[in-house]
Backbone bond lengths (Angstrom), bond angles and torsions (degrees), N, CA, C in turn:
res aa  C-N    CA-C-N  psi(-1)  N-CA   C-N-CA  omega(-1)  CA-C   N-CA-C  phi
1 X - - - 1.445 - - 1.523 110.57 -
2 X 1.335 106.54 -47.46 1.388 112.43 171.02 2.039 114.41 -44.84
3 X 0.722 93.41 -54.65 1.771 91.98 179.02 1.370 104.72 -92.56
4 X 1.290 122.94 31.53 1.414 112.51 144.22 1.520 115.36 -94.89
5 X 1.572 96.02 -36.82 1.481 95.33 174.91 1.775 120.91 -84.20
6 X 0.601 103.97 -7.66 2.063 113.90 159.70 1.262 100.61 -67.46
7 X 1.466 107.64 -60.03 1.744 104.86 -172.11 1.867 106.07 -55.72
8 X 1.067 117.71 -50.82 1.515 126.92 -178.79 1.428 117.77 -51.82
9 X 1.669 128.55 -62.86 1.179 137.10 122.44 1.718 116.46 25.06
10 X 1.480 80.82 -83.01 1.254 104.83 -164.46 1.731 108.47 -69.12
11 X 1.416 112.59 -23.83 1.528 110.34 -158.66 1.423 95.92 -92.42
12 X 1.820 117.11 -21.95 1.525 121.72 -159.72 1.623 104.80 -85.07
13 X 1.800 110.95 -25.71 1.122 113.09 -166.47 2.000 104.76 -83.93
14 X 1.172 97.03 -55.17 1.758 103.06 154.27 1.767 113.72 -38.88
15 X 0.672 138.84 -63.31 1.150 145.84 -173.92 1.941 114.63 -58.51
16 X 1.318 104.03 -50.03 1.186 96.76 -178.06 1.778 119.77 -72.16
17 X 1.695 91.32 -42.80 1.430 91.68 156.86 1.762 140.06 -46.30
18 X 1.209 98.09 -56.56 1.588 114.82 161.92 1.672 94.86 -27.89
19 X 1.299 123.20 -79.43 1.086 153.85 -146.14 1.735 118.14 -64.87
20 X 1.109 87.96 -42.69 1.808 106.06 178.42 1.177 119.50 -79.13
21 X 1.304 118.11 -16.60 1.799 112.03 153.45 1.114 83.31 -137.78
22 X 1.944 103.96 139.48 1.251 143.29 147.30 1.434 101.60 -68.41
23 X 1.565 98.81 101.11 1.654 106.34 145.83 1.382 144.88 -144.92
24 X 1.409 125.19 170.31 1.520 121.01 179.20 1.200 104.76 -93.71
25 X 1.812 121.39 170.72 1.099 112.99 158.96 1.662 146.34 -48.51
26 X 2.044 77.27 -48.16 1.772 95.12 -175.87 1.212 102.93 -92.90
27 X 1.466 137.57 -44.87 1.671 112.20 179.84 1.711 112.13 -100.51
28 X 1.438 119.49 118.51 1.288 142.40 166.01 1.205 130.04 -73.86
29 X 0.880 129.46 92.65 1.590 115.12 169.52 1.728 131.54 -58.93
30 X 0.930 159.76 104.80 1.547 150.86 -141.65 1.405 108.34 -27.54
31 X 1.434 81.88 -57.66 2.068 96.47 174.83 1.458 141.72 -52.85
32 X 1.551 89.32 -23.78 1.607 110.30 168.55 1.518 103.39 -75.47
33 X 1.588 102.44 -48.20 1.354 104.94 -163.96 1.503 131.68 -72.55
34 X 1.995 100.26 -6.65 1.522 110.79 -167.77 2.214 80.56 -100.63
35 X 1.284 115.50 -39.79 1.653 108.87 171.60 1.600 119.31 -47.16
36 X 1.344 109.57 -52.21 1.525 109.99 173.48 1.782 117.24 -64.36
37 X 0.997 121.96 -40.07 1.988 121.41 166.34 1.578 102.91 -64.38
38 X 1.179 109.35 -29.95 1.942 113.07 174.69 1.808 114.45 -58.44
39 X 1.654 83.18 -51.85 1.407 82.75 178.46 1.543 128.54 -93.25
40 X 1.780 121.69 -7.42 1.416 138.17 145.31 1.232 95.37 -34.61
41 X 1.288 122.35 -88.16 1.661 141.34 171.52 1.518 112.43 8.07
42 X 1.891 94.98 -87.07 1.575 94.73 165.81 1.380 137.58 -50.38
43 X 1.676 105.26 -50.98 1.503 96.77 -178.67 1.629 118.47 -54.29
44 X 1.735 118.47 -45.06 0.824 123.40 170.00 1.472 119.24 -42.54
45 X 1.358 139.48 -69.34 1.715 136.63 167.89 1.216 95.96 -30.76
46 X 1.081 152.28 -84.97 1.169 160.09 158.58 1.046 135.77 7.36
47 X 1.580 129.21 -35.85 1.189 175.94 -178.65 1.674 98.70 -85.56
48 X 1.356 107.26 -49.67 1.350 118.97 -170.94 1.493 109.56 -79.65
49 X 1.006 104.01 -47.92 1.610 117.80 165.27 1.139 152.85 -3.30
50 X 1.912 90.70 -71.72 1.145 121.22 -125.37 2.259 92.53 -153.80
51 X 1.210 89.43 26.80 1.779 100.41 -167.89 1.758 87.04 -156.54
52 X 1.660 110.90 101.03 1.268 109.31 169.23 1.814 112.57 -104.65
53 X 1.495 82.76 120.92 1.226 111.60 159.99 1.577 118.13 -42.96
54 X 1.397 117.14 142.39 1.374 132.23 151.33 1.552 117.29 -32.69
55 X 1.216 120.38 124.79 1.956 112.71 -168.94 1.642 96.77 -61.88
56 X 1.080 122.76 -38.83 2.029 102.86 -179.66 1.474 109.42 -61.34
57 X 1.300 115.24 -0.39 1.638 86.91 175.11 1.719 86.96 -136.81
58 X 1.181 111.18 73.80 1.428 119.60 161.73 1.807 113.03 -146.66
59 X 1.576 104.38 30.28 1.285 104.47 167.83 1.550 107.68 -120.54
60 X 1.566 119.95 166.18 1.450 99.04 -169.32 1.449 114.41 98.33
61 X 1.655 94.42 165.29 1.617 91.68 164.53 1.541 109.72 -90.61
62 X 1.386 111.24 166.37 1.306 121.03 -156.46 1.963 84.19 -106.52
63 X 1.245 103.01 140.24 2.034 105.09 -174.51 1.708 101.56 -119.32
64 X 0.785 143.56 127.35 1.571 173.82 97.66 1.270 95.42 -34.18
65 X 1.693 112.01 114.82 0.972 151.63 143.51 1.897 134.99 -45.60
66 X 1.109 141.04 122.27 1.363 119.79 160.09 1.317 119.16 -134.87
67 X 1.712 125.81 120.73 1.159 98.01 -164.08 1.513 85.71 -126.89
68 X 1.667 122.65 138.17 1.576 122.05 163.76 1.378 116.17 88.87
69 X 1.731 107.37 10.51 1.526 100.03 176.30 1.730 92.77 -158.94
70 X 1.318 117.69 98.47 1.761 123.78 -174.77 1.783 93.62 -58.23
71 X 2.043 107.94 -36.22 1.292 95.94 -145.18 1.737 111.46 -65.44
72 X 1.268 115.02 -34.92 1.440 143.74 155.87 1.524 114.75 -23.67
73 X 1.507 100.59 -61.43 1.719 114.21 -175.15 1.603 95.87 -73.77
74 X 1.277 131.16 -25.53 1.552 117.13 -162.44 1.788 89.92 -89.33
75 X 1.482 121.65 -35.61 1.482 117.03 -174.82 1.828 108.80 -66.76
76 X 1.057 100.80 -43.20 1.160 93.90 -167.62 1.268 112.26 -86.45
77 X 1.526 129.97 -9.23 1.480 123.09 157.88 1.635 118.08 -65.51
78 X 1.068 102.33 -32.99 1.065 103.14 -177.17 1.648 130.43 -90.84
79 X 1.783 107.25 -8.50 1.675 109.42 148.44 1.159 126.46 -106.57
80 X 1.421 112.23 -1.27 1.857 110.70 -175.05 1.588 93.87 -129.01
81 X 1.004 158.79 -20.41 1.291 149.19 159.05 1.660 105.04 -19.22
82 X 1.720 94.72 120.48 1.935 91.76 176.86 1.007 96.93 79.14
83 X 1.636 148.83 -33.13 1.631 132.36 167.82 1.463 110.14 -46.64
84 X 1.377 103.17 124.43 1.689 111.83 168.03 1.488 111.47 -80.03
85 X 1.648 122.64 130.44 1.432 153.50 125.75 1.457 111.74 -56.32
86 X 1.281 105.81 82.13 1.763 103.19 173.43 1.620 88.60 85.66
87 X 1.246 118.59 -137.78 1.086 137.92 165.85 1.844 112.05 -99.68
88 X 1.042 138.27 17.88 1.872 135.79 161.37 1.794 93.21 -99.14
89 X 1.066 109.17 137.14 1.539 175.10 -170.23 1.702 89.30 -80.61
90 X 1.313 105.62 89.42 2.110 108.11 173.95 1.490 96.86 -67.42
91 X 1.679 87.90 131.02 1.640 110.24 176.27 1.570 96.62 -120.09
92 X 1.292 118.25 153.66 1.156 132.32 -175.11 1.593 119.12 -124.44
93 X 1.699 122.16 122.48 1.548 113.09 175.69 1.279 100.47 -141.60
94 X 1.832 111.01 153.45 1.442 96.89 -162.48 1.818 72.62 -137.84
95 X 1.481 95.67 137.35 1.541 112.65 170.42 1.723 121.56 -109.42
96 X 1.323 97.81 146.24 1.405 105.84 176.85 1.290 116.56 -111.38
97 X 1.395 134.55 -5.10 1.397 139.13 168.88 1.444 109.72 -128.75
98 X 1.413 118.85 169.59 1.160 122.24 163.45 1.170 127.91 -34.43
99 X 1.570 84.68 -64.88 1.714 112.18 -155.17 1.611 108.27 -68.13
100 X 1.478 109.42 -26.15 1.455 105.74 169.13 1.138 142.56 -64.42
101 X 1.899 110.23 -11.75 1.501 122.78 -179.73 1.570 108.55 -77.28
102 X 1.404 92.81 131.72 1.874 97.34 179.85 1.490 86.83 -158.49
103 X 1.373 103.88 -172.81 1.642 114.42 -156.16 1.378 117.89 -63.75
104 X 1.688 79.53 123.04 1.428 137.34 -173.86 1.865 113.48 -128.31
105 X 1.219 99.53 117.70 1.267 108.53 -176.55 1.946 113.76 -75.64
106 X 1.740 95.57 -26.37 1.664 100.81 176.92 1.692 79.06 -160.26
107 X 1.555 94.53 130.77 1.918 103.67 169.75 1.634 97.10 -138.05
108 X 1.709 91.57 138.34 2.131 98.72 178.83 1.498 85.56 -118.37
109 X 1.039 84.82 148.46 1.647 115.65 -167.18 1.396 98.94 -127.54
110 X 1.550 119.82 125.03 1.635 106.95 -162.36 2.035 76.05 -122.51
111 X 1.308 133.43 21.30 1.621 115.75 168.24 1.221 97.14 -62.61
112 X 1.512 127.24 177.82 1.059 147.16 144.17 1.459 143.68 -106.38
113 X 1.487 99.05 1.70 1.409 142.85 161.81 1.239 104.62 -36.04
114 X 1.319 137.44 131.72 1.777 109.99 174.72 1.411 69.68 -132.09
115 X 1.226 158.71 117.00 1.547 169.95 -71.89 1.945 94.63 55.38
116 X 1.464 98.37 -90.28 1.902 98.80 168.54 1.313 118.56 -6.15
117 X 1.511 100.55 -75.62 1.527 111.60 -165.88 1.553 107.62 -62.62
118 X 1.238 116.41 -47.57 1.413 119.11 170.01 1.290 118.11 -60.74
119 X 0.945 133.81 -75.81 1.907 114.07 154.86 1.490 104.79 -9.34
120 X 0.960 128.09 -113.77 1.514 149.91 -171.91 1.157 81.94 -14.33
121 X 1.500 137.86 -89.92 1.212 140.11 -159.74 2.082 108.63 -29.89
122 X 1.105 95.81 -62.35 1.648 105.02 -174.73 1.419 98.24 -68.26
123 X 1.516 134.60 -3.09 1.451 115.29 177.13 1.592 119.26 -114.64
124 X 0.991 103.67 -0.50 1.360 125.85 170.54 1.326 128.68 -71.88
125 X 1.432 127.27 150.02 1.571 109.55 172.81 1.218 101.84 -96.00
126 X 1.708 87.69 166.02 2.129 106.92 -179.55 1.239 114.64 -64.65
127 X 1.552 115.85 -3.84 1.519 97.92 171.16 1.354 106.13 -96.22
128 X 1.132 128.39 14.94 1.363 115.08 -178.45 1.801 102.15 -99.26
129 X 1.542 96.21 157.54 1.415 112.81 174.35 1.098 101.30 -106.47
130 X 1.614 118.75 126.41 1.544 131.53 156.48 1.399 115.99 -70.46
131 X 0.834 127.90 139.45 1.648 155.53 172.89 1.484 126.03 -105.28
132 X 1.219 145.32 78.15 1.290 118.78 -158.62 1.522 108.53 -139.66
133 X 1.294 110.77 163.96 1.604 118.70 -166.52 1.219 118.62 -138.23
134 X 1.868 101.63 104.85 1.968 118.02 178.82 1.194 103.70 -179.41
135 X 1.264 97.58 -138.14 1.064 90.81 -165.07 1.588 101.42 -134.41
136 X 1.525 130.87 121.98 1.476 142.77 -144.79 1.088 115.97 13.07
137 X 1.389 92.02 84.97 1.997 112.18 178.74 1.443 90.99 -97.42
138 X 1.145 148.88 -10.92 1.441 141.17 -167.12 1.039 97.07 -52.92
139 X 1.499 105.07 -59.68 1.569 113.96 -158.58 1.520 105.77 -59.29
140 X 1.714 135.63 -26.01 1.171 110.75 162.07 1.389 145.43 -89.08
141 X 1.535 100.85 28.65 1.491 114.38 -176.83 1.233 109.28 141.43
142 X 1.091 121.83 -80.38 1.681 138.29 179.85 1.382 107.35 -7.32
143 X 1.422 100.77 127.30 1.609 101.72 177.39 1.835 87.87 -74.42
144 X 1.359 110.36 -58.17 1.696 118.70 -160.45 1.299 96.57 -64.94
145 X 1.492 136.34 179.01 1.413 150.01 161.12 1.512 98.53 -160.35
146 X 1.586 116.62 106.93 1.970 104.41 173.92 1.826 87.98 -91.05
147 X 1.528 114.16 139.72 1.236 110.89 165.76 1.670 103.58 -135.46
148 X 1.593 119.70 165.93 1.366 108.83 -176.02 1.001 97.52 -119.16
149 X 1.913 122.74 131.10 1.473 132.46 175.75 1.399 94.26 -115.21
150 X 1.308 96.77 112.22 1.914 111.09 152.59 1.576 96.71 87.51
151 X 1.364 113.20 -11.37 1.662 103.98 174.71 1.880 97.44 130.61
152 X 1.219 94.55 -5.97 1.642 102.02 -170.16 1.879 100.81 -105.02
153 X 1.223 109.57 132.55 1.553 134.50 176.80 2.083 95.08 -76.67
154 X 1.931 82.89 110.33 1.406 90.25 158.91 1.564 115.92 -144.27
155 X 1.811 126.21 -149.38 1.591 99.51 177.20 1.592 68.61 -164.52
156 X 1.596 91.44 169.57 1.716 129.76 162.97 1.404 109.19 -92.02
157 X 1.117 99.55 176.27 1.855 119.53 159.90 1.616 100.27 -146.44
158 X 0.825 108.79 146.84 1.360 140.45 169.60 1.582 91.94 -98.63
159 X 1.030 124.65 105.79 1.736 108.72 -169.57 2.157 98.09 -111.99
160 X 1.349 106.53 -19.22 1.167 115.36 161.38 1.658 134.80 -48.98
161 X 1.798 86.69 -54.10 1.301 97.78 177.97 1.818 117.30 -70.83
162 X 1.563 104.18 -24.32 1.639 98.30 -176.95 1.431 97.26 -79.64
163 X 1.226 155.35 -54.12 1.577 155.63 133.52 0.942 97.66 12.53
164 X 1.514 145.38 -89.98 0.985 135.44 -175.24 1.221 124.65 -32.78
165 X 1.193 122.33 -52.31 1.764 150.53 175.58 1.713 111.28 -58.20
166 X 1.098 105.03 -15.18 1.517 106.79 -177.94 1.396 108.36 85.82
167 X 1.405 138.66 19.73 1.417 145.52 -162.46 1.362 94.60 -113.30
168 X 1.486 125.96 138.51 1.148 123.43 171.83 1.734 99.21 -122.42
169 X 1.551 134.06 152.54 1.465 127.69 -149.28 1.809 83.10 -139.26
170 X 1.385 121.49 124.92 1.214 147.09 -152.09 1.861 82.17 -80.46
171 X 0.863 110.69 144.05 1.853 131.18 -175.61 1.979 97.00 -64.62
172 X 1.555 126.22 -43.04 0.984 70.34 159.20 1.678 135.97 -144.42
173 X 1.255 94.01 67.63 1.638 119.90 127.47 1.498 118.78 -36.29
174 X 0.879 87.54 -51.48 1.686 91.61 -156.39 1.895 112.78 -98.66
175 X 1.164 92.43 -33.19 1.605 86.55 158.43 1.458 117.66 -81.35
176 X 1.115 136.94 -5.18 1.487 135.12 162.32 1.284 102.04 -96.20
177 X 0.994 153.30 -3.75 1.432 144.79 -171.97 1.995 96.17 -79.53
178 X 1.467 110.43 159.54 1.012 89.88 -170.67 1.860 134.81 -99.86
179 X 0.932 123.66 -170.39 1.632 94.10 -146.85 1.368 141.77 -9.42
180 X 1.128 108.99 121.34 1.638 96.89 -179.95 1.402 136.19 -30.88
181 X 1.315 119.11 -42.55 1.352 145.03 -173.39 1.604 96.19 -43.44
182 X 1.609 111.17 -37.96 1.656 113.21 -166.66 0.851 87.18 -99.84
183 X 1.372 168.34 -5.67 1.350 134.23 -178.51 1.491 94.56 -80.44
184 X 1.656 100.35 125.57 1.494 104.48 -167.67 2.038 106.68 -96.47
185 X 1.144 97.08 129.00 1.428 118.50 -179.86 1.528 135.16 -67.42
């Protein structure tokens, strides 16, 4: 019963957001555009959450990644900073080059580069969670994929690739993720 109402929760708060600004991809209104980093924000914590890590890398502070979007890294320092993952303490780092990403327990990568992401991807460690933003980035690694259907902010899992990784992704993750059909196996 309990994770019905998480799932519900979870579907009403997505939803209203989605919902409360009408928008397109290419033209934004500020307001659309400060709702959509709102709701990056959440899914992302969320993401963090709700995706358990391997027990050796659950001591420490827990590091959140940002690479290619300051506006993202400034929102989310500033509502999840000091939010506990388990018991680690959310730390926040925001990169401007490749070469600067290093351990990161979950990093979103908002390029669209899928060369980028693939780099990054192969330079990264396995405990990290990829995050990424386009359009079927799964397929190049990314556990996450945010994609927009109909104007509404949703994501994939690669639920294979965190399996592999030793990551197991809380049920519901994965029933909100978007159509089932993509959550790739």
């Amino acid at each position: 019963m309990r994770l019905f109402y998480k799932i519900l929760f979870f579907s009403i708060v997505t939803t209203v957001l989605n919902s409360s600004v009408a928008f397109t991809q290419d033209v934004v209104s500020s307001e659309a555009k400060a709702a959509r980093i709102k709701l990056k924000g959440i899914y992302i914590y969320q993401f963090a959450r709700r995706v358990y890590w391997p027990e050796k890398y659950t001591k420490g502070d827990f590091y959140i990644g940002i690479y290619g979007s300051k506006e993202i890294f400034d929102q989310l320092s500033v509502s999840y900073t000091g939010k506990l993952v388990g018991s680690q303490a959310i730390k926040f780092k925001f990169f401007e080059k490749p070469s600067e990403v290093k351990n990161c327990h979950l990093l979103y990568v908002i390029d669209e580069n899928k060369t980028l992401i693939s780099t990054i991807n192969n330079s990264i460690a396995k405990q990290t969670v990829l995050v990424s933003e386009a359009n079927d980035l799964v397929s190049s690694g990314s556990m996450f994929n945010f994609i927009y259907v109909k104007g509404s902010l949703k994501y994939q899992i690669n639920k294979a690739k965190a399996e592999q990784n030793g990551f197991k992704i809380d049920q519901t993750l994965t029933k909100l993720a978007y159509n089932p059909s993509w959550i790739v196996d």
